[in-house]
C-alpha positions in Angstrom: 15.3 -17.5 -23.6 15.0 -19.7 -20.5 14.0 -23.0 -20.9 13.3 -23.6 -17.1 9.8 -24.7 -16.7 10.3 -25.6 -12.6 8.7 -21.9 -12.1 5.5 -20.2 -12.6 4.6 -18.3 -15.6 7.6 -19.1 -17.6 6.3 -17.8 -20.9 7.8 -14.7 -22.4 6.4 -11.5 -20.5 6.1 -9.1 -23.3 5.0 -11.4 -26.7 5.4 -7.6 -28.9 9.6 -6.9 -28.3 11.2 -10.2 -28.4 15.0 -10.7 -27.4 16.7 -13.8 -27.2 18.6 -12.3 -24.0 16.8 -12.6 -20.7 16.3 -14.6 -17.7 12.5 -14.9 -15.6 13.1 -14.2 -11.8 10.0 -15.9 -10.9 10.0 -18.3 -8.1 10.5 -18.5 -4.6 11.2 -15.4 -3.0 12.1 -14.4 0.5 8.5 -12.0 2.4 7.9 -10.6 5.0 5.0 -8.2 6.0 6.1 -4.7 7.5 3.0 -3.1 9.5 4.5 -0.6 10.9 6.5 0.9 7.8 9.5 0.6 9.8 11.5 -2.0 7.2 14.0 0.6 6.2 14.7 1.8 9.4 15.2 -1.8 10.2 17.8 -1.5 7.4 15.5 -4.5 4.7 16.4 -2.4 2.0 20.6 -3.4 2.4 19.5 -7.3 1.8 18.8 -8.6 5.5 17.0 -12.2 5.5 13.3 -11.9 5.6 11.2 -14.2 7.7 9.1 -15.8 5.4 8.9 -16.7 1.8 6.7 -16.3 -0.9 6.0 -17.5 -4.8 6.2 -14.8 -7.5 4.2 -13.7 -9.0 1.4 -14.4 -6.9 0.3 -11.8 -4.2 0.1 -12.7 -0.9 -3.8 -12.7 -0.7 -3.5 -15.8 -3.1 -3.1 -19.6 -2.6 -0.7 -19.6 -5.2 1.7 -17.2 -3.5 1.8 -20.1 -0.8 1.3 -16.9 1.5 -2.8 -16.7 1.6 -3.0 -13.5 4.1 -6.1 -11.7 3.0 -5.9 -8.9 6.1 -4.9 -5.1 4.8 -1.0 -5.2 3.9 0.4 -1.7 4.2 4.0 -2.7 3.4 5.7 -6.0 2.0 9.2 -6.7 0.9 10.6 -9.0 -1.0 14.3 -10.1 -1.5 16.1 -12.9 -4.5 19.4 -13.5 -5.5 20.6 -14.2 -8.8 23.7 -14.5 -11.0 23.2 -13.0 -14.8 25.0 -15.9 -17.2 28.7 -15.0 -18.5 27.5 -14.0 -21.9 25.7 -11.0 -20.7 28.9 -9.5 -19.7 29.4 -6.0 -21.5 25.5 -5.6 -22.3 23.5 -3.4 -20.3 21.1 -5.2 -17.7 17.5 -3.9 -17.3 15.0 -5.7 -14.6 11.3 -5.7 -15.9 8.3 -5.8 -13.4 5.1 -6.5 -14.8 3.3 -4.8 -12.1 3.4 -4.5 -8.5 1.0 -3.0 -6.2 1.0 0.2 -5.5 4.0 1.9 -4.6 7.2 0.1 -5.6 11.3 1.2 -4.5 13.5 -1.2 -5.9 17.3 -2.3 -4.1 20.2 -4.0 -6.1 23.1 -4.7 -3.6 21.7 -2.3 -1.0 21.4 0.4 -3.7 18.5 2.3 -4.8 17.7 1.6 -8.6 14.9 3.3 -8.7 10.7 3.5 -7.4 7.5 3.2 -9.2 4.0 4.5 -8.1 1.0 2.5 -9.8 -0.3 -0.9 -9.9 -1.3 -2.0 -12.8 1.2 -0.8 -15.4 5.2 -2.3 -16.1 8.2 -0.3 -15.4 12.0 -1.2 -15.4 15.0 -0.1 -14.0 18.6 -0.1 -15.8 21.1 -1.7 -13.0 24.4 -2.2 -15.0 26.4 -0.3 -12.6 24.7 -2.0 -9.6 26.1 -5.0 -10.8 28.7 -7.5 -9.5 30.4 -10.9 -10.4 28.5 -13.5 -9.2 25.7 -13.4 -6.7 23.7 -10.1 -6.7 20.6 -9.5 -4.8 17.0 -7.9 -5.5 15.4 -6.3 -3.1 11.3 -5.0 -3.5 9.1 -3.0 -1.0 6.0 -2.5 -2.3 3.4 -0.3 -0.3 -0.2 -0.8 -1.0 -3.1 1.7 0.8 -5.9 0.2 -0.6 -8.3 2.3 1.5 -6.2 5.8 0.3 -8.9 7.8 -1.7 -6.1 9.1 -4.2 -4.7 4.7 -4.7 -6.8 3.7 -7.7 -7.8 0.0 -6.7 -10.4 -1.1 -9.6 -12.7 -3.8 -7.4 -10.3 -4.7 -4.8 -11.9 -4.5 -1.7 -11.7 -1.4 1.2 -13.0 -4.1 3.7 -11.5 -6.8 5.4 -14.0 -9.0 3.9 -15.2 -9.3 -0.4 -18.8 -7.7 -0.6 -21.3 -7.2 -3.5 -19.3 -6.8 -6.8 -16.3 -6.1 -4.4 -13.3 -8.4 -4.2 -10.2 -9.8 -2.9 -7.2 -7.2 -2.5 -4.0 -7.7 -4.6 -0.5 -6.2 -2.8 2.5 -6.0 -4.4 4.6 -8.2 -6.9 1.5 -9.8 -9.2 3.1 -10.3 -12.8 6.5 -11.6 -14.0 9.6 -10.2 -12.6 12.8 -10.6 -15.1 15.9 -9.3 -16.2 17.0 -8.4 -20.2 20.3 -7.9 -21.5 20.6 -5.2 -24.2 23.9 -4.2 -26.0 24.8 -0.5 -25.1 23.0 1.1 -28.5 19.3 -0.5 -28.0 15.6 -0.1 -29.5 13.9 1.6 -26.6 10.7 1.2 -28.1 8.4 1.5 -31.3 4.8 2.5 -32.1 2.9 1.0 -35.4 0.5 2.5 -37.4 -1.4 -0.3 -39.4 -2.7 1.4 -42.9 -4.9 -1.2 -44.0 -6.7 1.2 -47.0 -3.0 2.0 -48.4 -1.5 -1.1 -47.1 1.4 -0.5 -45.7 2.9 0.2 -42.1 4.0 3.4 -40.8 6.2 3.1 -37.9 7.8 5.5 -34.9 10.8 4.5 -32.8 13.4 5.5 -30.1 17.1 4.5 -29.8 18.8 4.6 -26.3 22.5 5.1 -26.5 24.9 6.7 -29.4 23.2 6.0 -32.6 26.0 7.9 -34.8 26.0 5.7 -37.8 22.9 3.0 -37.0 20.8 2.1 -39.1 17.4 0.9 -38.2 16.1 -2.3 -40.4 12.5 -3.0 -40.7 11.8 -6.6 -41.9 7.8 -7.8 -42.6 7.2 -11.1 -42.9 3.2 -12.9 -44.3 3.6 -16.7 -43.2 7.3 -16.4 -43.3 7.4 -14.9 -46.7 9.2 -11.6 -46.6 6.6 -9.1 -48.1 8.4 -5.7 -47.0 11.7 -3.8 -45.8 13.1 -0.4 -45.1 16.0 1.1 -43.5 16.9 4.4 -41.8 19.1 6.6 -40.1 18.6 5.6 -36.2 20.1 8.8 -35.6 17.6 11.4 -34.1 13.9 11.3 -34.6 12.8 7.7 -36.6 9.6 7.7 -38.6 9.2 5.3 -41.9 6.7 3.6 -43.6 6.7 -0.1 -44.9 5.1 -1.0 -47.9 3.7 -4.3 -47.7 3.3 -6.6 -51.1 0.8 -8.6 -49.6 -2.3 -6.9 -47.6 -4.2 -9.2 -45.5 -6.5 -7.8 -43.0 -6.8 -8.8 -39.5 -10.1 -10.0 -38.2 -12.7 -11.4 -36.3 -12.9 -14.5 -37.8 -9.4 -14.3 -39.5 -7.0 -12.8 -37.4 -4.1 -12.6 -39.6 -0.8 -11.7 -38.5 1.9 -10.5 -40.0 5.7 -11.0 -38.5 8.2 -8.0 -37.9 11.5 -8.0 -37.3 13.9 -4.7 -36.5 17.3 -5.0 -35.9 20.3 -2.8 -35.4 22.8 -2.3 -37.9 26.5 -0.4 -37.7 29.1 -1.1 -40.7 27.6 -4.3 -41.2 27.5 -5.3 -37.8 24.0 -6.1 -35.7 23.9 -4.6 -33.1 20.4 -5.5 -31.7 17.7 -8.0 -32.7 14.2 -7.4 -31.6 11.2 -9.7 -33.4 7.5 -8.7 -32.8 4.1 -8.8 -34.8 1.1 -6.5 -36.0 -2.1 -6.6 -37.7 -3.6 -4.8 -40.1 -6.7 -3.3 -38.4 -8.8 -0.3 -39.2 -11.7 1.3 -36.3 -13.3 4.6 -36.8 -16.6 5.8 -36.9 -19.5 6.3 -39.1 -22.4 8.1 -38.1 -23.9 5.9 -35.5 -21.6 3.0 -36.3 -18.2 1.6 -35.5 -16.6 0.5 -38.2 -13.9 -2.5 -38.4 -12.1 -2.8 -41.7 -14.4 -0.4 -43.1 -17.3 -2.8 -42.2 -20.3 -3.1 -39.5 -19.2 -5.0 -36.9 -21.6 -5.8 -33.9 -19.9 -6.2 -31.1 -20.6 -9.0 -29.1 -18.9 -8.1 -25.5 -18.8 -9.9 -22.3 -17.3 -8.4 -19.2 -14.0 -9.9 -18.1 -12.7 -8.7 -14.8 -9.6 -11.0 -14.7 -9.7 -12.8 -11.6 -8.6 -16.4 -10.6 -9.8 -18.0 -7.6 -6.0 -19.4 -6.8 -3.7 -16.5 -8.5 -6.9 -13.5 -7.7 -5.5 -10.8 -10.5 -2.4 -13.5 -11.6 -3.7 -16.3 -14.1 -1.8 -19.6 -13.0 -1.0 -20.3 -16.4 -0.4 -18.9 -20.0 -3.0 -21.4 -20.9 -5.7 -19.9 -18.3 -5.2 -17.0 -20.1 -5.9 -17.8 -23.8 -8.5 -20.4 -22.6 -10.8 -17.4 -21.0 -10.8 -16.2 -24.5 -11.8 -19.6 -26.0 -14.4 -19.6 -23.2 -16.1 -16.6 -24.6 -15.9 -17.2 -28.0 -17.6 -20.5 -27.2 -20.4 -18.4 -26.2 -21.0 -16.4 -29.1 -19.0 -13.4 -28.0 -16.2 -11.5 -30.4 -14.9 -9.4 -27.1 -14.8 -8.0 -24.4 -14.9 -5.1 -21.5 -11.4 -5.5 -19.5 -12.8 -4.4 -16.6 -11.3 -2.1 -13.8 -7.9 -3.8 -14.7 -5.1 -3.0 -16.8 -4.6 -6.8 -18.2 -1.2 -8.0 -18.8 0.6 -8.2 -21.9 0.4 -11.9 -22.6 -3.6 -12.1 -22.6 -3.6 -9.5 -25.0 -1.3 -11.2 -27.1 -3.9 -14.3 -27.4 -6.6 -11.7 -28.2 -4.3 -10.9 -30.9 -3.9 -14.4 -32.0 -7.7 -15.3 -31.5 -9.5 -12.4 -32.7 -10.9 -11.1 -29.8 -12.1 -7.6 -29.7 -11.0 -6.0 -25.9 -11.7 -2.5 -24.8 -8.5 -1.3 -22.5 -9.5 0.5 -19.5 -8.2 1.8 -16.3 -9.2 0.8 -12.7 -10.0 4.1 -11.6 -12.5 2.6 -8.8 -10.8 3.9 -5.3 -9.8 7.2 -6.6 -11.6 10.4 -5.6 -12.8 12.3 -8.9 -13.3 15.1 -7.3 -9.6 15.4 -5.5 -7.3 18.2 -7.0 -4.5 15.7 -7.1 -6.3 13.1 -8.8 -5.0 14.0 -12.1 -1.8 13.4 -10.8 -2.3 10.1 -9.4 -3.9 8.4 -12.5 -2.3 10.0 -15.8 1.2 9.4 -15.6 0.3 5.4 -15.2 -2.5 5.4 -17.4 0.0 7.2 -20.3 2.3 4.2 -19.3 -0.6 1.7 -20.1 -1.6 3.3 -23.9 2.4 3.1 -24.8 2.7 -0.1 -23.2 -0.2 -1.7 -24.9 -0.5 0.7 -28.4 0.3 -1.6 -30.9 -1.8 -4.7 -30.0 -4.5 -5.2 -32.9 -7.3 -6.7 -30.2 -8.0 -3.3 -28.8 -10.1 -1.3 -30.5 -10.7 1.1 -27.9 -10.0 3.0 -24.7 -12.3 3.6 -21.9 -10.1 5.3 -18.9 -13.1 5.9 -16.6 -16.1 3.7 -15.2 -19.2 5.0 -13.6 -18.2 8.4 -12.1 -20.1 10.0 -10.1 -21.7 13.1 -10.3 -19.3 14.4 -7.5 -16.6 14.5 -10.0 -14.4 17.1 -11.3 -15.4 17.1 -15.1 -12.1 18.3 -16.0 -10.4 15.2 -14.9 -12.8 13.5 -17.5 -11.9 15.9 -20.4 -8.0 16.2 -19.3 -7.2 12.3 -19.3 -10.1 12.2 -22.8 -8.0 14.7 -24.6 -4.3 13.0 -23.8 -5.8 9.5 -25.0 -6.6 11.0 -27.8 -3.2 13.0 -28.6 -1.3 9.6 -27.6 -3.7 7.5 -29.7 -5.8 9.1 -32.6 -6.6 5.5 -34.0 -9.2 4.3 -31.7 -11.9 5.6 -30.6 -12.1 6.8 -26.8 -15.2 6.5 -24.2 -14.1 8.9 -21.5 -16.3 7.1 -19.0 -18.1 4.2 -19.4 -22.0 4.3 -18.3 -23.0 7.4 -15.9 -21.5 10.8 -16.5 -20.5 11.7 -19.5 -18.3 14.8 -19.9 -16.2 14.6 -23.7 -16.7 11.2 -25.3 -16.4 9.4 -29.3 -19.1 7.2 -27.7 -21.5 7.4 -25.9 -22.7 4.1 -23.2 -25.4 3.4 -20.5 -25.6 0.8 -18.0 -29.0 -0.9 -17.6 -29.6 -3.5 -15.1 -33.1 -3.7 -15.8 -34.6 -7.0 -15.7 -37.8 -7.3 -17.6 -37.2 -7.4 -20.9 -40.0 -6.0 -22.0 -39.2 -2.6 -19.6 -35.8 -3.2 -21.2 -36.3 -3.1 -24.6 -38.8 0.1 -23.9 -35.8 1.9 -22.5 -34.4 2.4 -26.3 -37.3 2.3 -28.4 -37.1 6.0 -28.8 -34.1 5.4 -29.9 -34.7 3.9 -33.0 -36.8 6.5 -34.1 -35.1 9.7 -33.5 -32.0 10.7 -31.2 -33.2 10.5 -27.8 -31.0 8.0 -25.8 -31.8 6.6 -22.7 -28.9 8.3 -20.4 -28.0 7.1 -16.8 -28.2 10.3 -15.2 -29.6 13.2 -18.2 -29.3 15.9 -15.2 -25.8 15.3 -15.0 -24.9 13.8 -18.6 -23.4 15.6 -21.7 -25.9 16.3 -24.3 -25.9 13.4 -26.7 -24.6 14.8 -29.8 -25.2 11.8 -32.3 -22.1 9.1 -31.8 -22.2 5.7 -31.7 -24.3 4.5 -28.9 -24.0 0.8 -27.0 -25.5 -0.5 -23.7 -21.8 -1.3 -22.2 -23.6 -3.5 -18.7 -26.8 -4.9 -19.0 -28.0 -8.7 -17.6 -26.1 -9.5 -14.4 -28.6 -12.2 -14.3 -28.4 -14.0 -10.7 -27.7 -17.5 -11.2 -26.5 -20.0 -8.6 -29.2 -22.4 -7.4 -27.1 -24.6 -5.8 -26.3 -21.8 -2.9 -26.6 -22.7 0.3 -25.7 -19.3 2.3 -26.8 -15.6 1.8 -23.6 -14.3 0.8 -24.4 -14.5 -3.4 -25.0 -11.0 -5.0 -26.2 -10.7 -8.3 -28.6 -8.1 -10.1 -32.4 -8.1 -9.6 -34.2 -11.4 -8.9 -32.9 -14.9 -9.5 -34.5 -16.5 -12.2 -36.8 -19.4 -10.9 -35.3 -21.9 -13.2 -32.8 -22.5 -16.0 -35.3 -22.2 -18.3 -36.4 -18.8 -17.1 -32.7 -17.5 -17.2 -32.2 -18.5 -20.6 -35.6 -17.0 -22.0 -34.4 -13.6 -19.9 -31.0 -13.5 -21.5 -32.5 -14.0 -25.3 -35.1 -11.5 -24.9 -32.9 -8.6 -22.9 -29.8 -9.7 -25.3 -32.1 -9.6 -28.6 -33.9 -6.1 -27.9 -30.3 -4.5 -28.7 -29.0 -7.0 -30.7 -31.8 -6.2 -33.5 -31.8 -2.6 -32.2 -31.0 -0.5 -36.0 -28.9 2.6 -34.0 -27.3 0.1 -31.1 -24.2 -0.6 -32.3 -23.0 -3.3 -29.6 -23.9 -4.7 -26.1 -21.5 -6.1 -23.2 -23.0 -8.2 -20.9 -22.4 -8.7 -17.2 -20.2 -11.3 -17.0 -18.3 -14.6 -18.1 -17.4 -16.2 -14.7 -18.5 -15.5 -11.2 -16.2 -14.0 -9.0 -16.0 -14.9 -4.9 -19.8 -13.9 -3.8 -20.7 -12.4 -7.2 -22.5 -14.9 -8.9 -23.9 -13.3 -12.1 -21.7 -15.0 -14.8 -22.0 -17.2 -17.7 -19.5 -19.5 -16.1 -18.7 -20.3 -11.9 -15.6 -19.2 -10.9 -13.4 -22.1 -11.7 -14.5 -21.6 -15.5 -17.4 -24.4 -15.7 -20.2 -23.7 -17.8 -24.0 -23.0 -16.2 -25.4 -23.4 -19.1 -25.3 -24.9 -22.8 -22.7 -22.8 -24.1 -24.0 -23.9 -27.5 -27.7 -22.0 -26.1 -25.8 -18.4 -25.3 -23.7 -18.9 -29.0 -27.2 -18.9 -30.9 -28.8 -16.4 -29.5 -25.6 -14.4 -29.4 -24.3 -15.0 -32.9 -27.5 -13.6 -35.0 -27.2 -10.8 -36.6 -27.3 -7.7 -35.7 -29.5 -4.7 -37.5 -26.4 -2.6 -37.8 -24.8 -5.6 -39.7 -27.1 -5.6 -42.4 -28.3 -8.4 -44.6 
């Protein structure tokens, strides 16, 4: 692992398949903006000098990137040297992107490796053969059509300037580029299947390369204590359970996590090393509840849309992302919405470590529902996302929509809600959050409503028979009895200190702190006490540009006692029982 800290985000991109082997290409890049589409003709792609330079991986719309350009980018390109270290020789080299934005080709010494189409989820090229002793040379174009109906953009702006809950665009590179050397028989990938009722592990995995004679060694490890192994044939299809002597749940409060190790084994030889980590956690639902570890758990959800006024989607730091976590928890919250973002692996990671409860979800903001080739454009990258992000504990749900409109094809809907749940029958799936719901395990509204008293009226009906409050009941499924939460409510407007008309919040600002604090505890408590509502997720932690609803301003500083927002937020719940 590289020890160089003189670049951003030096962590360890991917915290779930560990190898010792691998370098982090972030840095100073060469940039340069193509308007006209013309940077292949102009021959970019063969490893010409570009005119500028830029830091990855910030986009160029950040201050971090040292690039700042917020006009629409159609075309960027990007270009790095490196030399791999002489004890890679004989592996196999793959180069990782985290993500770039939205349509990537990739060069290696003026030779296609290969393209990607999505923004938000990682792909990676194999480039052995590209390779040459000493220098070798990257190049990236990444094209990026923010304002293309079929480029699903989440809340990035199809203006030139940020507008109501609208914001700054991202193009291009905007997570950790690096490179991994494998041996030439590798594990590809695994899937785990925590068993916390019959405590044990049950695990799928892939082998690239000739696996005549591997065998596949699972190691478990509680606190460093080995508590379970298996072995098996690596040869063809690989499915196994592992027993584990010691069961210890992860949760909320106790987010335990065991350590797992898999490794590569021919004659007595290792041939590959990979460590990672899981948790045993149960979610499935009964009658009107979600269960956690067989248990009512309220869930107390804020919505996190991942932006960072100096990196935009790109936290500066590994510590920016594990302290919005701590931020929320301060608060009283257990989780949270990821909102119109696919996050990146290492903030999942500290929601593994912290006990944070996330719901994954897809930016499909930008893309036309009702388009024929919509389907195409979204599911290949959001079937990227579940196997990228499968494993992690701290999700406990999938939500690939977010207020469609009635315009839509409902077969989208259905289509990309029955493939989640082929790929991923362990959580449940909301097949669009708030709005139109077509085939769903839960069903949501959005409520902005700000009297508390109209609020709370909203869903009294509620408690006494099965008549929801729906966004839109002419175009809705029929409610058919699952688990119901309010998944946006509050957007209370709070920044008194504003001096300009470009805030935007929901409904009307508060008159003083007092006010805002007495609205919050009344909307939050009318579902919190609610005996059918099962969870709420208020609208938002932080503030984002002109959007200035949150529990925090956008460089992360509390607007109120976060000690206030924890009591009110931390009672129990009706669902939860004495």
């Amino acid at each position: 692992m590289s020890k160089n800290e003189s670049f951003p985000r030096p962590e360890y991109p991917r915290p779930q398949m560990v190898r010792e082997g691998w370098l982090n290409l972030n840095g100073r890049w060469e940039f340069e903006k193509d308007p006209g589409l013309s940077g292949e003709e102009r021959g970019l792609h063969l490893g010409r000098s570009l005119k500028g330079s830029i830091v990855v991986p910030f986009c160029p719309e950040s201050r971090l990137s040292g690039v700042s350009q917020k006009d629409f980018m159609p075309c960027v390109w990007y270009r790095r040297s490196f030399a791999f270290p002489e004890e890679w020789k004989g592996k196999r080299i793959l180069l990782h992107f985290g993500a770039v934005d939205y349509e990537a080709s990739v060069w290696v010494n003026g030779k296609l490796a290969g393209a990607h189409r999505g923004g938000y989820s990682s792909f990676s090229f194999e480039i052995t053969h590209l390779l040459k002793k000493g220098e070798n040379q990257i190049v990236v174009r990444a094209m990026d059509d923010t304002r293309n109906s079929l480029q699903p953009t989440g809340k990035q702006s199809k203006r030139y300037e940020s507008y109501g809950c609208h914001y700054s665009r991202v193009t291009g590179i905007w997570q950790t580029v690096w490179l991994e050397a494998v041996p030439s028989t590798y594990l590809r990938w695994f899937r785990l299947y925590p068993d916390l009722d019959q405590g044990k592990l049950s695990v799928h995995a892939g082998v690239d390369g000739d696996a005549e004679g591997v065998i596949l060694r699972a190691k478990a490890f509680a606190s460093g204590k080995k508590v379970g192994e298996e072995s098996i044939s690596a040869c063809g299809p690989i499915s196994f359970a592992l027993k584990l002597s010691e069961v210890h749940p992860w949760e909320v409060k106790n987010p335990f996590l065991y350590e797992l190790e898999f490794s590569l084994e021919k004659e007595g030889r290792q041939l590959d090393l990979v460590k990672s980590y899981f948790g045993l956690r149960k979610v499935h639902i009964q009658g009107k509840k979600v269960l956690i570890n067989n248990r009512p758990t309220f869930q107390r959800l804020v919505l996190d849309q991942g932006y960072y006024p100096d990196g935009l989607y790109t936290a500066p730091s590994d510590e920016a992302l594990k302290k919005d976590i701590e931020l929320s928890q301060r608060m009283g919250f257990n989780g949270a919405r990821l909102h119109q973002k696919v996050f990146e692996p290492r903030f999942l990671y500290w929601a593994d470590r912290l006990g944070y409860l996330v719901w994954g979800e897809y930016p499909n903001w930008g893309l036309d529902h009702s388009h024929p080739k919509a389907l195409e454009r979204m599911l290949t990258e959001w079937i990227e996302v579940l196997e990228r992000d499968f494993n992690h504990p701290s999700i406990i749900g999938w939500c690939p929509f977010n207020e469609t409109p009635s315009s839509q094809n409902p077969e989208l809907l259905r289509s990309i809600f029955r493939v989640t749940k082929m790929i991923d029958p362990t959580r449940p799936v909301i097949d669009t959050s708030g709005y139109v719901h077509v085939e769903t395990d839960i069903y949501d509204c959005h409520n902005y409503e700000q009297d508390p008293k109209k609020f709370a009226s909203y869903f009294s009906e509620f408690a006494k028979s099965d008549k929801v409050w729906r966004n839109f009941p002419e175009n809705n499924a029929p409610y058919q009895g699952q688990p119901y939460f309010v998944s946006e409510y509050g957007g209370i407007w709070w920044n008194p200190g504003q001096e300009d008309e470009k805030g935007w919040g929901y409904g009307t600002r508060p008159k003083t702190e007092k006010e805002f604090l007495e609205r919050y505890r009344a909307l939050t408590e009318s579902l919190l006490f609610h005996p059918k509502i099962f969870g709420f997720c208020y609208t938002q932690l932080y503030d984002i540009e002109q959007e200035v609803n949150g529990l925090y301003t956008y460089d992360r500083r509390p607007k109120f006692d976060p000690e206030i927002i924890r009591k009110i937020n931390s009672q129990r719940a009706a669902i939860e029982g004495k």
